[in-house]
Each structure stands twice: as C-alpha cells, then as structure tokens.
C-alpha positions in Angstrom: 45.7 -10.5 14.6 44.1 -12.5 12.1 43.2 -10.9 8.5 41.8 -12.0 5.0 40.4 -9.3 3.3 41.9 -11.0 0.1 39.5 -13.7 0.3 42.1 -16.4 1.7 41.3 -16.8 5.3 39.7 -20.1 7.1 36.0 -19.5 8.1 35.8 -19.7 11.8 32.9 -21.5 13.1 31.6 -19.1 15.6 32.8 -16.5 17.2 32.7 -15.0 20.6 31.6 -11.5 21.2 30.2 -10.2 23.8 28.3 -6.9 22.9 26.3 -5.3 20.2 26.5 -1.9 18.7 23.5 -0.8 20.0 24.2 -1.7 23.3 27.4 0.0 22.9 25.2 3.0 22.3 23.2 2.3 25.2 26.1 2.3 27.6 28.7 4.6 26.6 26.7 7.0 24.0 27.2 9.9 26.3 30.9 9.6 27.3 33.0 12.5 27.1 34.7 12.7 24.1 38.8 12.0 24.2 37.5 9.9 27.0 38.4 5.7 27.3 36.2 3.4 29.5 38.9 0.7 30.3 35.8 -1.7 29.1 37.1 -4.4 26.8 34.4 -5.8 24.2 34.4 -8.2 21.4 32.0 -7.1 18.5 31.0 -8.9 14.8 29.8 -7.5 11.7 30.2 -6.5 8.8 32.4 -3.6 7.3 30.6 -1.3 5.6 33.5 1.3 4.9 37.0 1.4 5.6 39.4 4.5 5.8 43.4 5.7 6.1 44.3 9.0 7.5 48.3 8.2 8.2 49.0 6.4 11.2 45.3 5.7 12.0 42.5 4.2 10.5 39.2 3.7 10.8 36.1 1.4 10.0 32.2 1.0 10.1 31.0 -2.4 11.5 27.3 -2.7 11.0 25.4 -5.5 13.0 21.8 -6.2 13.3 21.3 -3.3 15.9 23.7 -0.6 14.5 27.0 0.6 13.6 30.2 0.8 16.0 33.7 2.5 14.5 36.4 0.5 14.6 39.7 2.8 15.8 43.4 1.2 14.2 46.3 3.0 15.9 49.8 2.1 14.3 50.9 2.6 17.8 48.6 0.1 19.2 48.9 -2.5 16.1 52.4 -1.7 14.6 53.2 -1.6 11.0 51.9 -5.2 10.4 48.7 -4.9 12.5 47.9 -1.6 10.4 48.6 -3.4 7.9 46.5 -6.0 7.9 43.5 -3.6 9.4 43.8 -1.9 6.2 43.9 -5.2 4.3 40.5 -5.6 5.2 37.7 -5.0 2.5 34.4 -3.5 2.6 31.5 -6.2 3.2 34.0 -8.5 5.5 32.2 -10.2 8.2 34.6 -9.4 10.8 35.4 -10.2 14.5 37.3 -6.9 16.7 37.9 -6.6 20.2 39.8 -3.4 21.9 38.7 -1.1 24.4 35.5 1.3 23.9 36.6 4.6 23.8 34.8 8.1 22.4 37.0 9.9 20.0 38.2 13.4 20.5 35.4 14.2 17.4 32.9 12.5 19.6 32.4 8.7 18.1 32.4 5.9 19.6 34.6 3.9 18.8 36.4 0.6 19.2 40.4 0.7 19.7 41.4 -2.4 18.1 43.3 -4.8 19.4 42.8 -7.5 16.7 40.2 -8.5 14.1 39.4 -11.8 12.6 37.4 -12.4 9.4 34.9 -14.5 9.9 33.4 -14.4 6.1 35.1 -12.3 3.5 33.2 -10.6 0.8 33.6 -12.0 -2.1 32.6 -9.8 -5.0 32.7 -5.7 -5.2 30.6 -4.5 -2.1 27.6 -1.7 -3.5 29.1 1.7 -2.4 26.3 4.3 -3.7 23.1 1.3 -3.8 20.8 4.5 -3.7 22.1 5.4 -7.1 21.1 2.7 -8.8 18.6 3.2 -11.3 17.9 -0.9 -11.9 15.4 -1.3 -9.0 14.6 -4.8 -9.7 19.1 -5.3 -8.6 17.0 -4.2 -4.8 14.4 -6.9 -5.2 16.8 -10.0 -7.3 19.4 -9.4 -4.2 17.5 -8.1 -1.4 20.9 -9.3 1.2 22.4 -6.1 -0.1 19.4 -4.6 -0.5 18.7 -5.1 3.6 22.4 -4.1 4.4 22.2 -0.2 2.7 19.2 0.6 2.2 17.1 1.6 5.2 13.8 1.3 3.9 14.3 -2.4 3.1 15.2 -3.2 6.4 12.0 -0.6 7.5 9.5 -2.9 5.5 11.1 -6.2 7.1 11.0 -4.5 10.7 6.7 -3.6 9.7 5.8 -7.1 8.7 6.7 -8.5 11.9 5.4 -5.7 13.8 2.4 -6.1 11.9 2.0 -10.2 12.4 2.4 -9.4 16.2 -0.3 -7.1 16.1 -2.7 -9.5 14.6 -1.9 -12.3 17.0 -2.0 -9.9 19.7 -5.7 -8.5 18.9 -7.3 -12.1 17.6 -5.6 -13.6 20.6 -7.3 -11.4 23.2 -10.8 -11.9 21.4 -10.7 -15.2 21.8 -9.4 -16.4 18.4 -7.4 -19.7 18.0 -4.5 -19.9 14.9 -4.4 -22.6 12.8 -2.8 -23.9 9.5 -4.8 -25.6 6.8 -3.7 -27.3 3.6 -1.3 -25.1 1.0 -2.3 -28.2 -1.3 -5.6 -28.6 -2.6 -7.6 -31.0 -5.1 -10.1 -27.8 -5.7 -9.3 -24.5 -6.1 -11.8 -23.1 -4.0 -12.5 -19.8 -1.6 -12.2 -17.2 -4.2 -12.0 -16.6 -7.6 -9.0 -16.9 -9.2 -6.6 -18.9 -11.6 -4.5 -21.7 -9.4 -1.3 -22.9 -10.1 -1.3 -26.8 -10.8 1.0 -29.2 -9.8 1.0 -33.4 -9.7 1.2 -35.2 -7.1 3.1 -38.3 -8.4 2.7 -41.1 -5.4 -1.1 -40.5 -5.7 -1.5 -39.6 -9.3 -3.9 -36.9 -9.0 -3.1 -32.9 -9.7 -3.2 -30.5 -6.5 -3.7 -26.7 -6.7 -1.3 -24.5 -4.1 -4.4 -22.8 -2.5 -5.8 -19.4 -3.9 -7.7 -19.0 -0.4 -8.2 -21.4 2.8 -11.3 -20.6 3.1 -14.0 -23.7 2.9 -10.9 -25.2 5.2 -11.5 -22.4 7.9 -15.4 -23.6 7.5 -14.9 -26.9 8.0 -13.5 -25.6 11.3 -16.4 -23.1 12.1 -18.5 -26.9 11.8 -16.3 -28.6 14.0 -17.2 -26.1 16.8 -14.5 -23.7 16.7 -16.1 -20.5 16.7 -13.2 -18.0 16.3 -10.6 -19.0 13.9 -8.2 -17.6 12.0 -4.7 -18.2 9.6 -2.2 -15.9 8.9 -1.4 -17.3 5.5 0.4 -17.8 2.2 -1.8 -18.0 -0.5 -0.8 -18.2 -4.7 -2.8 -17.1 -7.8 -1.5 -17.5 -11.5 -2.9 -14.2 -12.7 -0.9 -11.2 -13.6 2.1 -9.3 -11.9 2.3 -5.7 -11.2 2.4 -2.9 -8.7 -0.7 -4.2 -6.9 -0.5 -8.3 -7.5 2.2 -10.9 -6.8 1.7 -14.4 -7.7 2.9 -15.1 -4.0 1.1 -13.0 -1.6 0.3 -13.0 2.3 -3.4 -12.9 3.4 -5.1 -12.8 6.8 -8.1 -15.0 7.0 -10.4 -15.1 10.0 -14.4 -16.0 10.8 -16.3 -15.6 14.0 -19.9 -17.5 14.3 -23.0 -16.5 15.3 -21.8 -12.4 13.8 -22.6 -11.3 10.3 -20.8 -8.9 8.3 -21.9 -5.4 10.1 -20.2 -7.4 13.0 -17.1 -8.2 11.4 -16.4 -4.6 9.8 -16.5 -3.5 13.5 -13.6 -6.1 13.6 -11.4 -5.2 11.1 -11.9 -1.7 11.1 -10.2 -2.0 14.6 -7.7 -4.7 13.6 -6.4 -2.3 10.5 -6.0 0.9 13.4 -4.1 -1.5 15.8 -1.8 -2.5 12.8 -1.1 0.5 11.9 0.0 1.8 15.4 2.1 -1.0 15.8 4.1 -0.5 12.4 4.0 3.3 12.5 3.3 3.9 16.0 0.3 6.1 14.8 -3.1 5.4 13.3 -2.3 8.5 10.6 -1.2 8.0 6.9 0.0 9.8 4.2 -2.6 9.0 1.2 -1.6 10.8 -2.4 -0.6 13.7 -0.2 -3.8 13.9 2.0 -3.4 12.8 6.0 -6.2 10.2 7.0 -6.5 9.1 10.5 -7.3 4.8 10.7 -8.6 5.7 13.8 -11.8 7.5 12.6 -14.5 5.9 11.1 -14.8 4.5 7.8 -16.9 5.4 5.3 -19.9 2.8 4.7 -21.3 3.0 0.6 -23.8 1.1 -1.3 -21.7 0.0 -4.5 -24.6 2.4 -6.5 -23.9 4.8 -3.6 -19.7 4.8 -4.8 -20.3 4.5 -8.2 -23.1 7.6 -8.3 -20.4 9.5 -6.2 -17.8 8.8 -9.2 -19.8 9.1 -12.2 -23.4 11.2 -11.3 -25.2 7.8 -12.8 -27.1 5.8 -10.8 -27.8 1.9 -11.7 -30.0 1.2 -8.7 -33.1 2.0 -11.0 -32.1 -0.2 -13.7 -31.0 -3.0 -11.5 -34.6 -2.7 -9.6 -36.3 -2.9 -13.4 -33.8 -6.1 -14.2 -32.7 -4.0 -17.5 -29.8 -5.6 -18.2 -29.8 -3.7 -21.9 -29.7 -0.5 -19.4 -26.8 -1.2 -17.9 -24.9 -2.3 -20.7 -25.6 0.5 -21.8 -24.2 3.0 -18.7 -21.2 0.6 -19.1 -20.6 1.2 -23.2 -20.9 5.4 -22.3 -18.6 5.0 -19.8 -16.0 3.1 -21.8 -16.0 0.0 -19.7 -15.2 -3.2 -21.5 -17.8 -5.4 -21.6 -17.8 -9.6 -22.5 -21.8 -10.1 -24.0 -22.0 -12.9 -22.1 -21.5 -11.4 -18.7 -25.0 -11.0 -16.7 -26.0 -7.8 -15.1 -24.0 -8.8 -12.2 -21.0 -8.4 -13.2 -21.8 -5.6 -15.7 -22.5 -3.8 -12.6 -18.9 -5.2 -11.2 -17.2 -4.0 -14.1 -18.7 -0.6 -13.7 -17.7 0.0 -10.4 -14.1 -1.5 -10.5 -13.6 0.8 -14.1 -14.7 3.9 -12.7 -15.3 3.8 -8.7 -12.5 1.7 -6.6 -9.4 3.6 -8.0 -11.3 7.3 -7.1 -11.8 5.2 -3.2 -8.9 6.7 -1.2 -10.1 7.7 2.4 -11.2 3.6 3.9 -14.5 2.9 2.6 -16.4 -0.2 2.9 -18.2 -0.7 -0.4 -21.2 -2.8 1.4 -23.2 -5.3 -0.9 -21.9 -7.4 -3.9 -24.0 -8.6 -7.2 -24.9 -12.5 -6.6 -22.9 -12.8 -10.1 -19.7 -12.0 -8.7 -20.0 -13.5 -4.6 -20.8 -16.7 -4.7 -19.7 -17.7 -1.0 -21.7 -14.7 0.7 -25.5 -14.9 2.0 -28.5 -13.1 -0.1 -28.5 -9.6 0.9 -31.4 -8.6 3.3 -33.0 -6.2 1.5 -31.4 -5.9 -2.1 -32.2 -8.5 -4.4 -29.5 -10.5 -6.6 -27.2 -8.9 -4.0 -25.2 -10.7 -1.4 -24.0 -9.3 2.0 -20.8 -9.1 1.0 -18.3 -5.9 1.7 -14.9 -4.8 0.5 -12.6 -2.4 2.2 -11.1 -0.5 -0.2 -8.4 2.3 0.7 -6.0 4.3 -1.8 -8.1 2.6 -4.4 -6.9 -0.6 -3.8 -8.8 -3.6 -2.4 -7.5 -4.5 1.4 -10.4 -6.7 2.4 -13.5 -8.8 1.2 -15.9 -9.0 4.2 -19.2 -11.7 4.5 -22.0 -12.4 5.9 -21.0 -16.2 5.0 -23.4 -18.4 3.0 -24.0 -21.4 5.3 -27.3 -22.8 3.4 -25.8 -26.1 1.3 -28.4 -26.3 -1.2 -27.8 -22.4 -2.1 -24.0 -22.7 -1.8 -24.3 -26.0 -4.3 -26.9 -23.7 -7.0 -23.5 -21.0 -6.1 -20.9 -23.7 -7.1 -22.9 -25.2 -10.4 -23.3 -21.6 -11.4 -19.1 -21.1 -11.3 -18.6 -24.6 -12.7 -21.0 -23.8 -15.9 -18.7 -20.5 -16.1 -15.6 -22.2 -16.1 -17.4 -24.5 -19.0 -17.9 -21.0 -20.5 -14.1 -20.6 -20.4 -14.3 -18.1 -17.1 -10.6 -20.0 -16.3 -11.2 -17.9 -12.8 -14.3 -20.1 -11.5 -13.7 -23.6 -9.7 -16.1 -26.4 -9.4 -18.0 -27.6 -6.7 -16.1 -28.6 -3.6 -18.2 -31.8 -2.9 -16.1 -32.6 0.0 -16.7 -28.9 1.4 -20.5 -29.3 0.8 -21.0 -32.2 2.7 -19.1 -30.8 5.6 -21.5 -28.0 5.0 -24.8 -30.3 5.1 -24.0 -31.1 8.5 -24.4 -27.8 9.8 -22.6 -24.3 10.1 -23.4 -21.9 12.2 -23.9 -18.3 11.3 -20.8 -16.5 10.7 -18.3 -13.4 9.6 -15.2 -13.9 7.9 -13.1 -11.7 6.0 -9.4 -11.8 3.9 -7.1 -9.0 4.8 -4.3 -8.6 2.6 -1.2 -7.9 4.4 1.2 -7.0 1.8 -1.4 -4.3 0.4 -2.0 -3.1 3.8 1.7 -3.0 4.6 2.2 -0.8 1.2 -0.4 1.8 2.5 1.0 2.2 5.5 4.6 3.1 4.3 2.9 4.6 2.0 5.1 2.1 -1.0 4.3 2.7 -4.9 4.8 -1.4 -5.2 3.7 -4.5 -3.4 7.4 -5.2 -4.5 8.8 -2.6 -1.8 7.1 -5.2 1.1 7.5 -8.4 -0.1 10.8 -10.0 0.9 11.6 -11.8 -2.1 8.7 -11.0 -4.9 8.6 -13.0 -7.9 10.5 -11.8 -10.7 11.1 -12.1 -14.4 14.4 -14.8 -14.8 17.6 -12.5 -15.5 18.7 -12.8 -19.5 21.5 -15.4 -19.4 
C-alpha cells in the first residue's frame, strides 16, 4: 500500500481501475446490508472526507459519477496500512481496490486493500464552501467550485444538455453548423463596442467579433439556405448580473421565411431546450410558474409600452412629433441625449419602462428604423423595421428579423451608423464594404435570429447572475 497524503509521493501516470461509483450503485445498490459480493474493483477519485472511529476508518471518494465509501479495517490493513489510510488527506486524488461490500448501516462501501495517491492536494481542501460569503472565491476557482457545490456542477451538466438540444432540433430541420471568423476588420452584426486587437504580420487592427452575422449572410448568398453557429461572441461594454464581456450566442437564418416564420422557430427551439435541461417546459419566474410550451405573447412595442405606462406613442409617432415624445420620455424620467431621433427616443422609452415589467415570453414585434439597421422596413408601420425581440423575465433572449437583403438600403443603413459613430455613438460600426458587395450579388429572402444561451440558461435554473452559468466569467484581477 502506497500513501502520500503529506504531499511527498511520485505522481503515477495512469492508473487502472476498472469501475465507477455510479456503476457501483447500479450493481450492488440493493445488496443486503452486512452482506460482501466477493467482487474485487479498483476505483479513483478524489477524497472528499476522511474519518477514524478506532480500529476502522472510513472515506468518501467522489468521481465524476458519484461517491463510493472507502472501508479501512486494521484487521485487513494492520497497524501500518491504517496507518497510512489515515495519512491520507482530504482532496487526494486517490487509487483503492478491495472488495464491494454493503455495511451493516447499509453503505456501500469499498474494503480496502490498498490505495495509491495519484495527485495529492496541495493546499487546505474547502470543508463548508456553502458558507462562504465571498461568492466571487466560486467563480475565481470554479475546480472547487465544481467539486462541492452541486449547482455548479448542475449549470455545467445544462449547457451541454442545452448545446445538444440545439444541434438536435436545427439538425432535423435541415440546418448545417458552421464556424466563421472570431477576427474581424469591421465590427459588424450588431451594435456594440468591440474589443481591438493588432494583427502584427499584417499591420492592420482586428475586432474579436460582436456578432457573425454578415458572415452567416455571406453564406445565405452562397446557396446555403439553413445555416447556423453556436458561437462565442465579445463586447467591451459593461459587466453585471445580465452582461459578460465573453458571452455564448446562438445564431441561425433560414431563406425564403421572414420573421413571423422564424418566431414559430424559436419559440419551439426555446421549449425543446428547456425540456432537455429541466426535463420540463415549466419555469419558476419571480415566483410565478410559466409553461415554454404555451404560446407566447406577440406585442407591438406601443402595445408593451401602453401596457406598462397607460401612454400611447403610436399617435405621436404617426404625426412625426418628435417634441411629443420627448416629451412622454422627460414625464417618465427617461434619460434622454438631444441628439437622439424619435427612434430611439421611442427605444429608450420602452427599454426604461417596459422590458423589465416583460416576464411571461413576449415577443416585442417591430423595432424604430433608428435603432435596427440590418432588418427590412416594416410592412405596414412606417420608420419601423420587422424586427422582434423575445424578451422573458425582463431580459432580452433573442433579436429576431425579417433580414434586410436590399444593398442600396442596407448601404443608406450603414452611412447612417457610420455618421453616428462620427457623432461619438462608440456603439455603431461603419460600412462593411466587403459585406455589401457580397450583398449586391444577391440574397435571398430570409429569417435569422441571436439567441443568447447564457441568458436563457439563467432563466431556466432560474440563476440571479449570468455569472452562476458561465464557466469561467470574467472578473475584476484579485488585489495583489
């Protein structure tokens, strides 16, 4: 028997066991208890307690499928082999083999024959994590965090579940996965602030993307009509409960569909997600339980707003009266910049006193020109574009278009954002000249939406934080 719970032992290359804790579990879970199988195994993992009651002694090994007891018997191990059992220390990676046997108090256990450490713990192992009130220790060391807190490992166990779910349901529509550029020389596909790097063997600065979204066109005009990425996108804006700089999005667009099309889509995409994290479509929201099974609500953005505040703009946005609206927004405390246009007045409106009031899924359907400047004209509302948002808990899940596939107007839409930027709007891009001509050559009519994962994921374990789902989130460096 081989020991180093003092942090001397060799570290073994590999080791050979030949079972796991859960299918220990599997097998001999209902043995009688006192009872031995005459089955010998050889287990890893890592100790997550260790405890002396005279001649015996006992251990939790946890692995990736569940926790086994180790059983020490001085009889078995003599003074020595106790000895070194016992010299073992909580958050060892450890080796055992023995015989599976169910204790008289009805655990299975593992009567050890000998252990070898295979990677000793170093520093003092967490003993009461749930205790501690620093929560960003969780998120700056999430390998402890994973090995005692359940919820951690919960939220890893979702995302995966979740990223099947989506291949799954694009896959049997006919949708093909692809990977664009995470280095771009425009910012483009949304609005928002890139982060900026140089690329020195060319000389030119890249952006990491904000969206892959005119790359996705491209592919809609190269005659793929369903195409999606699951992807990693960046934006240098703010952190907090509801934004990472880092953040995973789901992108997709279908030709010859427009947006009514492509809700259809995702409202059955989120439901499927949803059963395959939580194995049901119903969710706790602040207290209420809402089935994403059942249809979602579908608002005009005056509809939402006149819902949250008894005004309604539509009048003054059918007169053009900018000074009207202004006006709603100064009664209703929203903060205004005077250059803004009534666009994004009306934007500012909603997102100050509607979205965060939005907690059943609603669609907020149609989007001021102002603000959407990669969706078509709306049909039958003026300085509108066909743009949606899902919005559910108050927070924004996913933009949905009708996408804007006429160059000239998409070019008037890019000199529009570049003369903002020249404004100092530090959120608009300029024209993707590159994109445009791929654009002149012909794209059909399309849907497309953005889904983002790690909001979804935080509704549907019902998270206060973005930070609870992401793996590793980005963080403020520790003081020295």
């Amino acid at each position: 028997m081989t020991s180093g719970g003092d942090g001397t032992s060799s570290y073994p290359y590999s080791y050979d066991r030949t079972t796991t804790a859960g299918d220990l579990q599997d097998r001999f879970g209902a043995v009688e208890p006192g009872a031995s199988t005459g089955q010998e195994v050889r287990v890893a993992g890592r100790i997550m307690s260790l405890r002396a009651h005279g001649k015996v002694a006992f251990a939790d090994l946890k692995d990736a499928t569940g926790h086994v007891q180790l059983f020490a018997q001085h009889q078995v191990l003599g003074d020595e082999g106790l000895a070194s059992f016992l010299a073992l220390g909580v958050g060892d990676i450890v080796g055992a083999s023995g015989e599976v046997v169910m204790t008289r108090r009805g655990e299975l256990s593992i009567r050890v024959a000998s252990t070898t450490v295979l990677a000793p713990c170093l520093r003092p192992w967490p003993e009461k994590w749930h205790g501690i009130t620093d929560v960003e220790a969780r998120y700056r060391q999430r390998y402890l965090d994973l090995n005692v807190n359940p919820e951690a490992l919960r939220a890893l166990e979702a995302r995966a579940a979740a990223n099947a779910a989506i291949r799954r349901f694009l896959a049997a529509r006919g949708f093909i996965e692809v990977e664009t550029p995470l280095l771009q020389p425009i910012a483009s596909g949304a609005i928002a602030r890139p982060f900026v790097t140089h690329h020195n063997a060319l000389d030119i600065d890249l952006n990491l993307r904000i969206a892959p979204e005119l790359y996705l066109k491209r592919l809609l005009i190269g005659g793929i009509e369903k195409v999606y990425e699951l992807n990693r996108s960046f934006r240098n804006e703010g952190i907090s409960t509801k934004h990472n700089p880092e953040f995973t999005m789901l992108e997709a667009y279908e030709a010859y569909v427009d947006y009514h099309d492509t809700m259809d889509l995702v409202e059955e995409l989120v439901a499927e997600i949803a059963r395959a994290v939580n194995g049901t479509t119903e969710v706790h929201i602040d207290g209420d339980l809402v089935d994403l099974a059942d249809p979602f609500r579908r608002l005009s953005m005056f509809e939402v707003i006149a819902e949250a505040t008894g005004r309604d703009l539509a009048p003054a946005w059918g007169d053009g009266d900018g000074d009207a609206l202004r006006a709603h927004a100064r009664e209703l405390e929203v903060p205004l910049d005077p250059s803004w246009p009534p666009g994004k007045v009306v934007a500012a409106i909603y997102e100050h006193t509607a979205e965060r009031g939005l907690k059943v899924p609603t669609f907020v359907v149609g989007y001021p020109k102002d603000v959407s400047p990669l969706a078509k004209d709306h049909r039958s509302l003026p300085g509108f574009t066909e743009q949606t948002d899902l919005v559910v808990a108050g927070v924004e899940m996913a933009p949905i278009y009708s996408e804007l596939n006429d160059p000239a107007e998409q070019r008037r839409r890019f000199e529009d954002q570049a003369a903002a930027r020249r404004g100092a709007d530090d959120e608009s891009f300029a024209p993707d000249e590159a994109f445009l001509e791929a654009l002149s050559y012909g794209m059909p009519p399309a849907g497309g939406f953005g889904l983002g994962i790690d909001r979804l994921l935080a509704m549907l374990l019902e998270r206060p934080s973005l930070r609870e789902v992401i793996l590793f989130p980005t963080l403020k460096p520790e003081a020295e």
